[in-house]
N, C-alpha and C positions, 0 to 999 in steps of 0.2 A: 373732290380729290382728298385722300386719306394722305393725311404726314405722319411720321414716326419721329419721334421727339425724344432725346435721352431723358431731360428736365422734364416734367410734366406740372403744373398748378392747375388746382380746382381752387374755387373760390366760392363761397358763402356769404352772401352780403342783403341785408334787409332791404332790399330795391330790389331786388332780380326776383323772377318767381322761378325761376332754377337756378341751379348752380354754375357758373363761365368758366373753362378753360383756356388754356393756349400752352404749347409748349418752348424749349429753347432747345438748343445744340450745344453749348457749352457753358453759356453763363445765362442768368436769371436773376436781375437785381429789381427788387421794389423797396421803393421812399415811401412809408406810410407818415402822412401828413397828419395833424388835427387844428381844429378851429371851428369858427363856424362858418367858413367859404372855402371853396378855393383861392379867393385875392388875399382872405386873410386867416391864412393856416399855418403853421409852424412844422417845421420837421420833428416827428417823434421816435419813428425808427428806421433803423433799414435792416433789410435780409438781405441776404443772398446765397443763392442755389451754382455752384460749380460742378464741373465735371472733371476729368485729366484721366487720361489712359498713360498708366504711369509702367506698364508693360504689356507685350503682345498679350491681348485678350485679358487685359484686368485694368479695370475702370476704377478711378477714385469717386467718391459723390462728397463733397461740402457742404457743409448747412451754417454759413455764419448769422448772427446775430451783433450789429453795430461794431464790424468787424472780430468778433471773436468767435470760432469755430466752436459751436454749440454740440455739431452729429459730424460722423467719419461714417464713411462705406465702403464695400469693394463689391464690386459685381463683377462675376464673370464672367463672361460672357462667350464661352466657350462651354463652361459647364452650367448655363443659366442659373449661380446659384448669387445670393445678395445675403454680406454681412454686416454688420455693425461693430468698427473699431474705434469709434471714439465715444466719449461719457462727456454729462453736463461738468462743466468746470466746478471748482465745491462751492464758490463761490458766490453761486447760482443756486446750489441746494440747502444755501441757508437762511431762504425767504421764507413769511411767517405763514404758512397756507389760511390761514383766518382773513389775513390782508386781501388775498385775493376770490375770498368767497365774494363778493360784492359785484366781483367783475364777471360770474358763469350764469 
């Protein structure tokens, strides 16, 4: 059986030999943990993916980061079209990119 999901996640992770989905209806939160177990892991981030139909036939979409809205959306869904109204805070675009070469 086929579901339609507003949220959609793909997921890439070095254990899978493909890549896992699942979707949600309005909200979508993951706790990314680290450590070396699960018994002995620590919380390092959280996301989360919202939705909100904030008028007939126009959808909001959310993209927070440890509670601060990182992406803004609207879809509409009347004229199937999807935009982007919100930008990284500046806050966020003042990391050193050398820092995170380490990390790709």
């Amino acid at each position: 059986m086929a579901y339609s999901y507003p949220i959609w996640n793909v997921v890439q992770a070095c254990i899978y030999g493909s890549s896992k989905s699942w979707g949600a209806r309005d909200v979508c939160e993951v706790n990314v943990k680290v450590g070396s177990s699960s018994t002995y892991s620590n919380q390092f981030v959280n996301h989360r993916t919202t939705k909100k139909e904030i008028q007939k036939d126009l959808i909001e979409f959310r993209f927070y980061v440890d509670q601060i809205i990182l992406k803004r959306g609207l879809f509409d869904k009347k004229n199937k079209t999807f935009n982007f109204i919100g930008t990284i805070p500046a806050s966020v675009n003042n990391y050193n990119p050398k820092q995170l070469e380490l990390f790709r």
